[in-house]
Backbone as CSV, one residue per row, in Angstrom:
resi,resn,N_x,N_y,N_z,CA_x,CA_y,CA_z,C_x,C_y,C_z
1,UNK,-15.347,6.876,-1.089,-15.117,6.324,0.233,-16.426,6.234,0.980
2,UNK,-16.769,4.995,1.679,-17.948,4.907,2.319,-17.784,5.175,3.559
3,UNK,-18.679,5.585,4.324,-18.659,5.629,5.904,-20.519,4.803,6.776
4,UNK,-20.142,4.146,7.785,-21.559,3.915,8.183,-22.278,4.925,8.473
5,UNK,-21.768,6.358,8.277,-23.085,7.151,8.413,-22.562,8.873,9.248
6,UNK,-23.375,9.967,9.157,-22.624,10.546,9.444,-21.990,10.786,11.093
7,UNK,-20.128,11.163,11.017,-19.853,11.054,12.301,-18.373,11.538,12.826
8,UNK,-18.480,12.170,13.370,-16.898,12.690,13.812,-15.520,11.867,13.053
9,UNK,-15.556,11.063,12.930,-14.812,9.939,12.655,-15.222,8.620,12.007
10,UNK,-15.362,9.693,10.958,-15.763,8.639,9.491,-15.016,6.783,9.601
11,UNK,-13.692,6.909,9.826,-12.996,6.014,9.310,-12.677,5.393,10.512
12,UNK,-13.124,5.320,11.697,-12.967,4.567,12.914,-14.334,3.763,12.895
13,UNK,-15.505,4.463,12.265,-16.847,3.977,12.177,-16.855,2.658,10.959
14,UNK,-16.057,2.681,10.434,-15.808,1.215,9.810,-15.124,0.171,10.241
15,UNK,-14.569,0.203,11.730,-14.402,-0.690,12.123,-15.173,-1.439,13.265
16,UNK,-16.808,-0.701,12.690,-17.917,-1.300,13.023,-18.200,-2.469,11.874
17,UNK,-18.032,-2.268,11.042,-18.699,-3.511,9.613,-18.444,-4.699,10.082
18,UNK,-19.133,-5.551,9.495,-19.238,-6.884,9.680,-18.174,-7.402,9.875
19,UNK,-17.072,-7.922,10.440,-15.954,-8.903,9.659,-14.834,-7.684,10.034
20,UNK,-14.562,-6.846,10.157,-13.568,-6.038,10.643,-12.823,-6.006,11.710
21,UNK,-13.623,-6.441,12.670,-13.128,-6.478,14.165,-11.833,-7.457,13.840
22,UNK,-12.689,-8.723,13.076,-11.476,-9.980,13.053,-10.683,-10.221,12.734
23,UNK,-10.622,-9.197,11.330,-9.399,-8.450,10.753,-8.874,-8.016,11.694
24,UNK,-8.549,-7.016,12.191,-8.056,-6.411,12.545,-7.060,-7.198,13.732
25,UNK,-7.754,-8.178,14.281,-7.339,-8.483,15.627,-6.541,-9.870,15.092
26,UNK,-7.057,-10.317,14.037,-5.921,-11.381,13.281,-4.508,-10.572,12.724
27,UNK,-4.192,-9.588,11.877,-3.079,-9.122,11.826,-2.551,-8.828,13.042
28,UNK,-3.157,-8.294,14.021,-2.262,-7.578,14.994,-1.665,-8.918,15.682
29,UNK,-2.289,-10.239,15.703,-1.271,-11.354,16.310,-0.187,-11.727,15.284
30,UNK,-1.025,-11.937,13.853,0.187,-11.645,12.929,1.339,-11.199,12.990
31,UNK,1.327,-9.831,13.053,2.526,-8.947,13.281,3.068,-8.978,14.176
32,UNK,2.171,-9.040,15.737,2.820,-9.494,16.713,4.001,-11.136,16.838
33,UNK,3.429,-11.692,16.109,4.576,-13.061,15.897,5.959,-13.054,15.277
34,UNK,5.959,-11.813,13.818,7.223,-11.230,13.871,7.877,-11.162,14.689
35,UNK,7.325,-9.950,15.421,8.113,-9.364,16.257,8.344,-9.561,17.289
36,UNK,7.784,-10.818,17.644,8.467,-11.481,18.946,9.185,-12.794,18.693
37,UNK,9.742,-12.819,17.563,10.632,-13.961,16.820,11.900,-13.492,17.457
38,UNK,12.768,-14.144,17.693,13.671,-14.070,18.828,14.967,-13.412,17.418
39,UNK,14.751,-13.863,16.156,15.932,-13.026,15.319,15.408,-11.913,15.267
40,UNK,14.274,-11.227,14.775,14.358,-9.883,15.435,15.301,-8.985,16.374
41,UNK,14.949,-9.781,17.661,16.295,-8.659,18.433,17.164,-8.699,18.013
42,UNK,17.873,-9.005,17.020,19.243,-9.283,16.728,19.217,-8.701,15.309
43,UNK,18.635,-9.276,14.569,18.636,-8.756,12.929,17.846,-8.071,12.166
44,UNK,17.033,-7.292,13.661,15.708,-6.840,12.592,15.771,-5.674,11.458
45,UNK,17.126,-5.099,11.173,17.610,-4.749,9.825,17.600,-5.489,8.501
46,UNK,18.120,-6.632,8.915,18.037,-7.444,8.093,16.874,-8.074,7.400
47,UNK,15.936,-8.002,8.290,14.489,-8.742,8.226,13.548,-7.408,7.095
48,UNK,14.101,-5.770,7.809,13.412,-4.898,6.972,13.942,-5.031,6.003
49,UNK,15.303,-5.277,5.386,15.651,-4.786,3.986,14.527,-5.715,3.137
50,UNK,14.801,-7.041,3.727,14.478,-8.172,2.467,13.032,-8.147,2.699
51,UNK,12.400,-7.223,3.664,10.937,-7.226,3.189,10.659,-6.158,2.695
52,UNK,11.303,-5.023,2.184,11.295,-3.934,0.979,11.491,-4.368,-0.060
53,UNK,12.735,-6.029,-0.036,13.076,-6.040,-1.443,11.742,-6.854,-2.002
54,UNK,11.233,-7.844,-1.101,9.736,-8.309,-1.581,8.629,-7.777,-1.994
55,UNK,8.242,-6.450,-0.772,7.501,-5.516,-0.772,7.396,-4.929,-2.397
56,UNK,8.154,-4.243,-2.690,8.579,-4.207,-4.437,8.569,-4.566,-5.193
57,UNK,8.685,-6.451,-4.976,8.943,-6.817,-6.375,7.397,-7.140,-5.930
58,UNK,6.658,-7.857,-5.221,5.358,-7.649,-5.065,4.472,-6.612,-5.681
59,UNK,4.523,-5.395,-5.308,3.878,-4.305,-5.788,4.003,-4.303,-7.140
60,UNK,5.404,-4.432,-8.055,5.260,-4.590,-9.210,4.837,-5.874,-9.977
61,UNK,4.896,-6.748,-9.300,4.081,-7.788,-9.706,2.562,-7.753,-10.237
62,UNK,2.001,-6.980,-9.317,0.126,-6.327,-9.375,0.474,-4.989,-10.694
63,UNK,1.471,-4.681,-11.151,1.598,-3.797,-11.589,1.714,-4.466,-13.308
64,UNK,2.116,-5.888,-13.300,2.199,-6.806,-14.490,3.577,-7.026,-14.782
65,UNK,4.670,-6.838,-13.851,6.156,-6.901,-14.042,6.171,-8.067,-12.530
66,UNK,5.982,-9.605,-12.740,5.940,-10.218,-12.324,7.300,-10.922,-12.201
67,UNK,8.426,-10.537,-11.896,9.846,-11.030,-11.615,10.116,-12.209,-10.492
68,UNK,11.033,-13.159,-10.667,11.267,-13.496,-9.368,11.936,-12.375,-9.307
69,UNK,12.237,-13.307,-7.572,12.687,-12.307,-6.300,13.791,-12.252,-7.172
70,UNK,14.714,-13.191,-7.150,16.380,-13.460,-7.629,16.752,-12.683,-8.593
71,UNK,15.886,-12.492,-9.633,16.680,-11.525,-10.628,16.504,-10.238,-10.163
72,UNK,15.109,-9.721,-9.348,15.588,-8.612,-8.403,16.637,-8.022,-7.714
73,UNK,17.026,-9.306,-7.026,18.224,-9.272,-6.327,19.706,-9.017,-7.415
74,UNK,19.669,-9.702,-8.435,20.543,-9.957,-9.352,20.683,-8.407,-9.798
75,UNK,19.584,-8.028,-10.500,19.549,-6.582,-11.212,20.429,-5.517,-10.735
76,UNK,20.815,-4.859,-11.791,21.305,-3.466,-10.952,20.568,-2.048,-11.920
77,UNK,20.766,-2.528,-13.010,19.904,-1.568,-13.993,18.371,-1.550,-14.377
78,UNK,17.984,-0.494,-13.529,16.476,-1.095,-14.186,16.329,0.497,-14.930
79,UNK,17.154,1.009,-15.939,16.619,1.776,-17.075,16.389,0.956,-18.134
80,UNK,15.972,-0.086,-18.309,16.198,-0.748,-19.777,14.309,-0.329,-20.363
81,UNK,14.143,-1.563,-20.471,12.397,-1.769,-20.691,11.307,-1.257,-19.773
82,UNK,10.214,-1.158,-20.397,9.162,-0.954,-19.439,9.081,-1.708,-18.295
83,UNK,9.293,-2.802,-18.295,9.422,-4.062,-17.385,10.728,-3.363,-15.794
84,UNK,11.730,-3.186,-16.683,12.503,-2.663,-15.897,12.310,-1.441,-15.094
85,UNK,11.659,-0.524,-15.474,11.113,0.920,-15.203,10.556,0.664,-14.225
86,UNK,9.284,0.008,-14.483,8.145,-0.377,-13.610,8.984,-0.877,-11.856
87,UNK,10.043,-2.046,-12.193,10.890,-2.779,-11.137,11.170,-1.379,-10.578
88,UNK,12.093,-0.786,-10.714,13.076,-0.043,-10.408,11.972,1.538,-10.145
89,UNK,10.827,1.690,-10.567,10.158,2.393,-9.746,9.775,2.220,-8.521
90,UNK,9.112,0.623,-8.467,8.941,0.234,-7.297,9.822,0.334,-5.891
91,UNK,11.267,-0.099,-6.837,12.445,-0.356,-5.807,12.225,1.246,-4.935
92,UNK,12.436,2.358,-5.581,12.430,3.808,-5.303,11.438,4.322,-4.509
93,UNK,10.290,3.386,-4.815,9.124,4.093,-4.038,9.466,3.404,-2.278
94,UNK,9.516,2.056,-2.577,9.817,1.326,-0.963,10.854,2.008,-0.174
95,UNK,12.040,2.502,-1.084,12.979,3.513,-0.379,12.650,4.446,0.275
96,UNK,11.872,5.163,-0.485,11.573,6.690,-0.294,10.255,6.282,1.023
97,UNK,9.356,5.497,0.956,8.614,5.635,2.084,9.097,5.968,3.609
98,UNK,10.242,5.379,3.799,10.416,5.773,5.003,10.968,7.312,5.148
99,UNK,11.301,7.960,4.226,11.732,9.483,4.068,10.546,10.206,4.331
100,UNK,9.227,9.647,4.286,8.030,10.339,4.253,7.446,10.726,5.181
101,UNK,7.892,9.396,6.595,6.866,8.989,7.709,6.274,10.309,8.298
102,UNK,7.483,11.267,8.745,7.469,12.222,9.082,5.666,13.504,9.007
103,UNK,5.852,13.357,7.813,5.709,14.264,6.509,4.028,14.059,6.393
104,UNK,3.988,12.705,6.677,2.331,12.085,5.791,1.344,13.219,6.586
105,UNK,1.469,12.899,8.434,0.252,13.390,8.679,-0.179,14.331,9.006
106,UNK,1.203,15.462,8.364,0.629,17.086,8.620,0.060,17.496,7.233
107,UNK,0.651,16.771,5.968,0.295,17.020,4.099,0.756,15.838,3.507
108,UNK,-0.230,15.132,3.623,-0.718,13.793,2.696,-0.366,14.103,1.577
109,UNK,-1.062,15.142,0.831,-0.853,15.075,-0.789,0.461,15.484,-0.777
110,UNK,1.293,16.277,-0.507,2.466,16.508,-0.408,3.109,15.186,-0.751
111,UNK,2.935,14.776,0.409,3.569,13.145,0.390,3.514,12.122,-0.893
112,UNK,2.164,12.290,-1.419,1.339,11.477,-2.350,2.260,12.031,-3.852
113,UNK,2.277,13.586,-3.691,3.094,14.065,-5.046,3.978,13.743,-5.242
114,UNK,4.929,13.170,-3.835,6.446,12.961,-4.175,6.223,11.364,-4.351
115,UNK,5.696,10.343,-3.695,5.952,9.456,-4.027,5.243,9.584,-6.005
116,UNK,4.513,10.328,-6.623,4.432,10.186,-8.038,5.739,10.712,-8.611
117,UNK,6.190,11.764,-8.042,7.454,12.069,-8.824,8.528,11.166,-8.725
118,UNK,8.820,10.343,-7.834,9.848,9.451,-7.676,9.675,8.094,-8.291
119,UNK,8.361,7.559,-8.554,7.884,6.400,-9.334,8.527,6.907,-11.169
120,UNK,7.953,8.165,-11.083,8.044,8.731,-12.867,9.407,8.884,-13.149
121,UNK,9.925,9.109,-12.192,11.532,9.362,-12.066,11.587,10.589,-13.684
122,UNK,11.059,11.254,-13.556,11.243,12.074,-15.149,10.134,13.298,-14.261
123,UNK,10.569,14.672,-15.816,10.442,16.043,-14.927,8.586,16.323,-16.077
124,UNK,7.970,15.534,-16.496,6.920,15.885,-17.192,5.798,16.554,-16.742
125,UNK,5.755,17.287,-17.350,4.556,18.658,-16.519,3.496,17.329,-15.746
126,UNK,3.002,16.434,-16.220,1.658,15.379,-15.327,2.087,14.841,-14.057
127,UNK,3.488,14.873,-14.063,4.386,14.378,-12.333,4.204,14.931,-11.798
128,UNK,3.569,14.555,-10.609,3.605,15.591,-8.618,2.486,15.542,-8.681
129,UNK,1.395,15.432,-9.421,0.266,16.367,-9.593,-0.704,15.521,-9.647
130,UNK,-2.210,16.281,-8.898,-3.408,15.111,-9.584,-3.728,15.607,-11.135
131,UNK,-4.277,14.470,-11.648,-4.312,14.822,-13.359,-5.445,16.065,-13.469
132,UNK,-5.385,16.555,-14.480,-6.224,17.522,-14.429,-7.448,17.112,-15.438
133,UNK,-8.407,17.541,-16.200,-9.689,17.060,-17.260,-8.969,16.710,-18.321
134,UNK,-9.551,15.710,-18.986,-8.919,15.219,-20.001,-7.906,14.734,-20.304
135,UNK,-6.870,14.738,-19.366,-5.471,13.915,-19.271,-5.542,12.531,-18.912
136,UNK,-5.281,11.753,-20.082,-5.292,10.012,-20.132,-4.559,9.835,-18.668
137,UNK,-4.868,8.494,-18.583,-4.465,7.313,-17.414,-3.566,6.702,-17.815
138,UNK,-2.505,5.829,-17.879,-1.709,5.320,-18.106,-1.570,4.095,-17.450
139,UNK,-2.052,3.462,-17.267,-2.305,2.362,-15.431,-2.388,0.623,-15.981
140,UNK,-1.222,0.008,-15.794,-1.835,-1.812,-16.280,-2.625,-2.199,-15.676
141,UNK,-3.261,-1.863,-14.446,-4.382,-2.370,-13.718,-5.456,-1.955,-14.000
142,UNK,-6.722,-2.314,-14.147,-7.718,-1.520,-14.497,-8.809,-2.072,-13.302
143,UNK,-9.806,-0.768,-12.939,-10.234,-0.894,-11.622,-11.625,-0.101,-12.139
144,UNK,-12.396,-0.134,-11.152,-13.318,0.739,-11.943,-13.130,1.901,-12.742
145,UNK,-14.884,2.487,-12.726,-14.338,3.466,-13.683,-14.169,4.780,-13.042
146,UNK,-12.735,5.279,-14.059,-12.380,6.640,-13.908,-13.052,7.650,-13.203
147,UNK,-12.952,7.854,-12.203,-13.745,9.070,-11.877,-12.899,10.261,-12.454
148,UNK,-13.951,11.778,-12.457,-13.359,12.658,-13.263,-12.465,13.446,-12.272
149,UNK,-11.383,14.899,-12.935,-10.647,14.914,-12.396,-11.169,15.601,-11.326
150,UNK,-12.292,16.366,-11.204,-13.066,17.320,-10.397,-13.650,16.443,-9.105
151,UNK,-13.942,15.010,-9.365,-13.997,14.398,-7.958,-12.932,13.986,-7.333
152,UNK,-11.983,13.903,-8.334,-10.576,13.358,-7.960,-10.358,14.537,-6.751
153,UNK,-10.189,15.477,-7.387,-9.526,16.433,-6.286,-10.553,16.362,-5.009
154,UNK,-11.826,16.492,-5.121,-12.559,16.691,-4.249,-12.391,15.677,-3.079
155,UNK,-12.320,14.498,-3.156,-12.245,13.236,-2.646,-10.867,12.925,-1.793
156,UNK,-9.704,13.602,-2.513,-8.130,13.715,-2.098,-7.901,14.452,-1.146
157,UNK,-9.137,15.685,-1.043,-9.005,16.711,-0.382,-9.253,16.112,1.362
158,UNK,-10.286,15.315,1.068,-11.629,14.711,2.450,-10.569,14.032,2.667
159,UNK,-9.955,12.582,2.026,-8.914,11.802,2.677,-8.099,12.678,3.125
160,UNK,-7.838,13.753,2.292,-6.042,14.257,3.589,-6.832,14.803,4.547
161,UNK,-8.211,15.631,4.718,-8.483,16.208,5.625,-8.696,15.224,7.094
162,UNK,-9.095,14.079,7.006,-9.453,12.783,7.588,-8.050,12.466,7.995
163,UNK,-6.740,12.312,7.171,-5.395,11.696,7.689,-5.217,13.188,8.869
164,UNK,-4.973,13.939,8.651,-4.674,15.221,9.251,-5.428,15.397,10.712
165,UNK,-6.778,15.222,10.565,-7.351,15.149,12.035,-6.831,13.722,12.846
166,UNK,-6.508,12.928,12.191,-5.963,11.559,12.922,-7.571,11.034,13.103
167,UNK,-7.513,9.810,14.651,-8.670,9.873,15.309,-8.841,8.198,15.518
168,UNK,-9.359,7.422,15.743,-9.129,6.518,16.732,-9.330,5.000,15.759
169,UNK,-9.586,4.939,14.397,-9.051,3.841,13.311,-8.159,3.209,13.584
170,UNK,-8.403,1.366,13.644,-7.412,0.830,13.166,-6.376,1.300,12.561
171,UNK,-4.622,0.674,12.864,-4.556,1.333,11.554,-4.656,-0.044,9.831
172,UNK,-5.103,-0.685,10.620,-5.799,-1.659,9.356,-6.690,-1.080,8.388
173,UNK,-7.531,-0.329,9.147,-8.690,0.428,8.271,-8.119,1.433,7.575
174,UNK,-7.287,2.453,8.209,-6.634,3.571,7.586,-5.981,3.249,6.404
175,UNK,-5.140,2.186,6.443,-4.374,1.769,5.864,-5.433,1.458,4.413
176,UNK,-5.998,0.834,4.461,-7.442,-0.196,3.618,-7.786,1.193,2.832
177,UNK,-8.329,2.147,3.557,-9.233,2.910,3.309,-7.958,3.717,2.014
178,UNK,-6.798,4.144,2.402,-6.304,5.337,2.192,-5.473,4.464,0.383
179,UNK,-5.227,3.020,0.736,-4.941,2.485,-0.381,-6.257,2.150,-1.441
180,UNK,-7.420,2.064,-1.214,-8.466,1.843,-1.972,-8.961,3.367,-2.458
181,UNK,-8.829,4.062,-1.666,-9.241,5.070,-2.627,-8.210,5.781,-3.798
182,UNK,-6.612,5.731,-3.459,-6.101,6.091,-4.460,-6.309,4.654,-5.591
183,UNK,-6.547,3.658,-5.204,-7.123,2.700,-6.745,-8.053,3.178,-7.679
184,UNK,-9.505,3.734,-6.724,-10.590,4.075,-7.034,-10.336,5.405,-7.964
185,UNK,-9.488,6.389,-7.351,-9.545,7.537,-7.960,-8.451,7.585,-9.165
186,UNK,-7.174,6.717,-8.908,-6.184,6.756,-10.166,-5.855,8.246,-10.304
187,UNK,-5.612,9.132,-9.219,-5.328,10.532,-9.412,-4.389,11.095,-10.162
188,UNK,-3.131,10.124,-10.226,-2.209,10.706,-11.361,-2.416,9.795,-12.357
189,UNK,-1.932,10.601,-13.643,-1.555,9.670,-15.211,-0.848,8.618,-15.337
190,UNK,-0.285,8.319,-14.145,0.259,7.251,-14.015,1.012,6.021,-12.523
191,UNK,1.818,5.356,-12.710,1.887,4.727,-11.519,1.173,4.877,-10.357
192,UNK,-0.298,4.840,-10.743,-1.635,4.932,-9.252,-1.358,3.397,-8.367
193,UNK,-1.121,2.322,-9.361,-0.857,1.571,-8.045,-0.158,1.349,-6.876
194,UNK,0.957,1.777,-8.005,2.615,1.692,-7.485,2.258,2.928,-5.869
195,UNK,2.088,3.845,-6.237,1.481,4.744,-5.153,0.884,4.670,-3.872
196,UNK,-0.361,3.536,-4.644,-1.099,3.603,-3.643,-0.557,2.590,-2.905
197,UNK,-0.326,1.268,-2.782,0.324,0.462,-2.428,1.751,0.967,-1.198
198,UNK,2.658,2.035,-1.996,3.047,2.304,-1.031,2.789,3.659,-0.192
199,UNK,1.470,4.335,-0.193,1.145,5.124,0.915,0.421,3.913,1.936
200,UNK,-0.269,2.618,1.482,-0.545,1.894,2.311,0.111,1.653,3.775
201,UNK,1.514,1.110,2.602,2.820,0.882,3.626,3.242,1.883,4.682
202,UNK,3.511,3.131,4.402,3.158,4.071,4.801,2.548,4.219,6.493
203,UNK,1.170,4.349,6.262,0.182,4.248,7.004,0.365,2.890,8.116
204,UNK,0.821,1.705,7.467,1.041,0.752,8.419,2.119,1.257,9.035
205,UNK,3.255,1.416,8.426,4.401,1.681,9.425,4.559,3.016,10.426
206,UNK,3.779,4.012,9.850,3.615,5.343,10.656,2.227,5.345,11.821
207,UNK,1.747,4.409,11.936,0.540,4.388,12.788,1.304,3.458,13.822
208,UNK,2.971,2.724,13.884,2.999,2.034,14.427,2.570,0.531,14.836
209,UNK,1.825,0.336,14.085,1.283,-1.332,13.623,2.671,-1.983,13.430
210,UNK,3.159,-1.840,12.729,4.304,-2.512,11.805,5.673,-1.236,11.920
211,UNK,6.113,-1.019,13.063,7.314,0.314,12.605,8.424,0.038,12.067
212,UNK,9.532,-1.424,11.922,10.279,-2.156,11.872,10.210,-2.392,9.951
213,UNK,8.976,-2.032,9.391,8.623,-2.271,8.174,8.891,-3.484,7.363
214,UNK,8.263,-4.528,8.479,8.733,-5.674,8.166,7.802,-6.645,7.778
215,UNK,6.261,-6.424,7.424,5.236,-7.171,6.840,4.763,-6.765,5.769
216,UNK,5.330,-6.750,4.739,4.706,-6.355,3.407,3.551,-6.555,2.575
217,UNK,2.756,-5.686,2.805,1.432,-6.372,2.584,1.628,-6.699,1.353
218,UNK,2.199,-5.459,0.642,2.455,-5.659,-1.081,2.936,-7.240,-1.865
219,UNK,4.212,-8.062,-0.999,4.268,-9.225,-1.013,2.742,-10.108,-0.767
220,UNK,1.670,-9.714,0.108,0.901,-10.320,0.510,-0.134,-10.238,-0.484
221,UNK,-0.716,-8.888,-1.470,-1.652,-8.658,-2.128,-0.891,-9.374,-3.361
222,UNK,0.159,-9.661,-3.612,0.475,-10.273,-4.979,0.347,-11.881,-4.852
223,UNK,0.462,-12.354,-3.627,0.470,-13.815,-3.530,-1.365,-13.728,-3.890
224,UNK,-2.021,-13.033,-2.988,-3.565,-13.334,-2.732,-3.901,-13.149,-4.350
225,UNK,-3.193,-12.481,-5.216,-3.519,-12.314,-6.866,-4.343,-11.205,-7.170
226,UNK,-3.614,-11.212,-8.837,-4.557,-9.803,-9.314,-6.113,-9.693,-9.591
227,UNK,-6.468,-10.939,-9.383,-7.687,-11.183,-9.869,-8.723,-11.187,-8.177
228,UNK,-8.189,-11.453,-7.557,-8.768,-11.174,-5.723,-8.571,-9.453,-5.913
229,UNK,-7.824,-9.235,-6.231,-7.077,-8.022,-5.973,-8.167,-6.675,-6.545
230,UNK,-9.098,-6.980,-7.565,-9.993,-6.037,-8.511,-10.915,-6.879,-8.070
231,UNK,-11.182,-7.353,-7.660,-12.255,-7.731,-6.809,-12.895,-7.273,-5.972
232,UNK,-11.952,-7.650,-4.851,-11.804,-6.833,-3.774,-11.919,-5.013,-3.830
233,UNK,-11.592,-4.920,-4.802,-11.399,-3.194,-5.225,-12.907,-2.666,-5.486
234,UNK,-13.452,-3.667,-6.546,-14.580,-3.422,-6.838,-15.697,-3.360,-5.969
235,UNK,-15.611,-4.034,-5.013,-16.048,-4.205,-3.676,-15.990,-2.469,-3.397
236,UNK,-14.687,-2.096,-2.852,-14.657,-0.989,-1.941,-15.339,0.085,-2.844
237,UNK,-14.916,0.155,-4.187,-15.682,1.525,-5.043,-16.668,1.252,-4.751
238,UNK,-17.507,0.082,-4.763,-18.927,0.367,-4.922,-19.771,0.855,-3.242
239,UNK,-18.833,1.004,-2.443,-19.522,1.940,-1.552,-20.185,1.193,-0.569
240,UNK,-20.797,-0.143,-1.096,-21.567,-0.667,0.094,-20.630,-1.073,1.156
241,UNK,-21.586,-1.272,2.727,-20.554,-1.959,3.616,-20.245,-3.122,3.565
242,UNK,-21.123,-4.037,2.780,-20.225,-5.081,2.513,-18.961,-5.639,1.830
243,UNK,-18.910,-4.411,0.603,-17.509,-4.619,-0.316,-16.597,-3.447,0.221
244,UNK,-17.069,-2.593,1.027,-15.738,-1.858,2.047,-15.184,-3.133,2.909
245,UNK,-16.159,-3.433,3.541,-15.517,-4.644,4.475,-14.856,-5.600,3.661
246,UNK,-15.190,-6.019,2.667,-14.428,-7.337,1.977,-13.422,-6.305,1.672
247,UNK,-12.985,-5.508,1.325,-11.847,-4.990,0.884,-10.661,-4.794,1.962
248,UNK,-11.197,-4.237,3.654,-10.633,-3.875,4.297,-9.976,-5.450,4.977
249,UNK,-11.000,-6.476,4.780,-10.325,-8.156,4.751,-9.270,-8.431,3.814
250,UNK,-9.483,-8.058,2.810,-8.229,-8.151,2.231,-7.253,-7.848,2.332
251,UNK,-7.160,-6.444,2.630,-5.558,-5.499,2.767,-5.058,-6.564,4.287
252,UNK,-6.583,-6.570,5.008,-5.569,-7.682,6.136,-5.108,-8.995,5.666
253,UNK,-5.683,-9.315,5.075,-5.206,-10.709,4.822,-3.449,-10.535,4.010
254,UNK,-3.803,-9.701,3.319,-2.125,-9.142,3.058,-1.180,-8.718,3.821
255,UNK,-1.613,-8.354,4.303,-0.718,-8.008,5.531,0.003,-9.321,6.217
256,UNK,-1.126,-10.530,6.795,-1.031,-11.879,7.240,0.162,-12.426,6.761
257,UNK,0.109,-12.365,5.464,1.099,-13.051,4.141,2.140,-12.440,3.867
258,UNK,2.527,-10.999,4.463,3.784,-10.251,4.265,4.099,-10.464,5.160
259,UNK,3.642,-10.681,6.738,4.217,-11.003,8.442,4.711,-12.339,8.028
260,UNK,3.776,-13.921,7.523,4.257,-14.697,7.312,5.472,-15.127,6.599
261,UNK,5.729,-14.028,5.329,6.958,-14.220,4.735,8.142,-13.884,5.431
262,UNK,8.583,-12.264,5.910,9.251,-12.491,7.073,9.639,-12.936,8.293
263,UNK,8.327,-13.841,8.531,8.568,-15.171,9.688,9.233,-15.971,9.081
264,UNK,9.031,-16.643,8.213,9.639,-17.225,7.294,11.611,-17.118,7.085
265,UNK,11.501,-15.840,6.587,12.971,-14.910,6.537,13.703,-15.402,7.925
266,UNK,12.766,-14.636,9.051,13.581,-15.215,10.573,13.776,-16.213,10.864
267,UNK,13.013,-17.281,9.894,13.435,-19.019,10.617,14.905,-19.217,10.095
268,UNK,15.011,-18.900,8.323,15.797,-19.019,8.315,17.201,-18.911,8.374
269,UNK,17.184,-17.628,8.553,18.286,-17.073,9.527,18.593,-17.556,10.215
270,UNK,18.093,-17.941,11.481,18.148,-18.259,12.423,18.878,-20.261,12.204
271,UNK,18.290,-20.487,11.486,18.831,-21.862,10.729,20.066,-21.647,10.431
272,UNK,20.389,-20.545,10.006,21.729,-20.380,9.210,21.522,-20.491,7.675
273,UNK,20.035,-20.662,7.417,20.280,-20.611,5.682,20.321,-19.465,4.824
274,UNK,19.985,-18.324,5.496,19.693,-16.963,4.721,21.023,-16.144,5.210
């Protein structure tokens, strides 16, 4: 994780970088257009479900289980294939986030363990846990390289210590910051995206940006593609402020594209077609 330098508030000091401000102040009209869509007052249940059910199949999309929406919708079993696993982890994790909100900003990792145990849905000693030396990765995404497990922890420790003090961050940046480093670090043996993706969500909806949980960035990072997507990543590992900032543009720009889809959702409602 980079910071411009040392300072009470590491992660508010990046929304000094180049190009951040505009981020930031473009989602927040973003989101603001949701939520002043006149079906909102009326259906904004409706508006959250079907942007969890996107949110999901999105996230697993970046995950290489690229479904339409419809057979999402269609599905009821997802024990079958890997394909299915992957779906139906996702589905579990978007659930379970809001069980968390509570929870995140007194013990992050807490939080972080359960959303791994609920992705793994299975009782294997490597679930809950950051991996320890020598325990393989398991991950369809590939992002830089592995850091070991001894920075892993070290690094997990500074982010929760950083979520825990709070402090005056976007929560665009928080959000950016707290999903790029579980990419970077891949702390458990497995489902690191699926994870990180939704502590993102997380962070947007518990900072109040988005409380309604109705802009999925996850829908948004799968439209923008997997190939923007490790890009962008590669950017943030490498520390400079320019590929923190291109990264922290991105998670906004996802964001943009998950508000737009549920604008979308509210027109047509409101049409009578949904």
């Amino acid at each position: 994780m980079s910071t411009t330098g040392a300072t009470a508030d590491p992660l508010a000091a990046l929304g000094s970088l180049p190009g951040v401000a505009d981020s930031v102040e473009s989602v927040r009209k973003a989101v603001d257009r949701v939520y002043g869509h006149r079906v909102m007052r009326r259906r904004s249940n409706e508006i959250t479900s079907e942007a969890a059910l996107r949110g999901a199949r999105g996230s697993a999309a970046l995950s290489g289980v690229d479904w339409a929406l419809e057979e999402v919708r269609r599905r009821s079993d997802f024990s079958g294939d890997d394909g299915a696993r992957t779906m139906g982890a996702a589905l579990r994790l978007t659930a379970e986030a809001g069980q968390l909100l509570s929870i995140w900003r007194q013990s992050p990792l807490r939080v972080l363990a359960r959303l791994h145990l609920v992705a793994a849905a299975d009782k294997a000693e490597q679930v809950g846990r950051p991996r320890q030396e020598g325990e393989p990765v398991d991950e369809p995404l590939t992002g830089p390289d592995l850091p070991s497990a001894a920075e892993v922890h070290g690094r997990l420790d500074g982010l929760s210590a950083l979520i825990i003090a709070g402090g005056s961050a976007p929560a665009l940046v928080t959000a950016a910051v707290v999903h790029g480093e579980l990419l970077a670090l891949r702390p458990f043996t497995s489902h690191n995206g699926l994870v990180a993706r939704t502590a993102e969500r997380i962070v947007l909806v518990g900072s109040g940006l988005d409380p309604k949980s109705v802009c999925p960035a996850e829908a948004g990072h799968a439209e923008l593609g997997r190939e923007a997507y490790l890009k962008a990543l590669k950017g943030y590992a490498s520390g400079t402020p320019e590929g923190v900032a291109g990264w922290i543009a991105h998670c906004g720009r996802a964001v943009e594209l998950g508000a737009r889809e549920s604008t979308a959702v509210c027109e047509a409602l409101q049409r009578g077609a949904a």
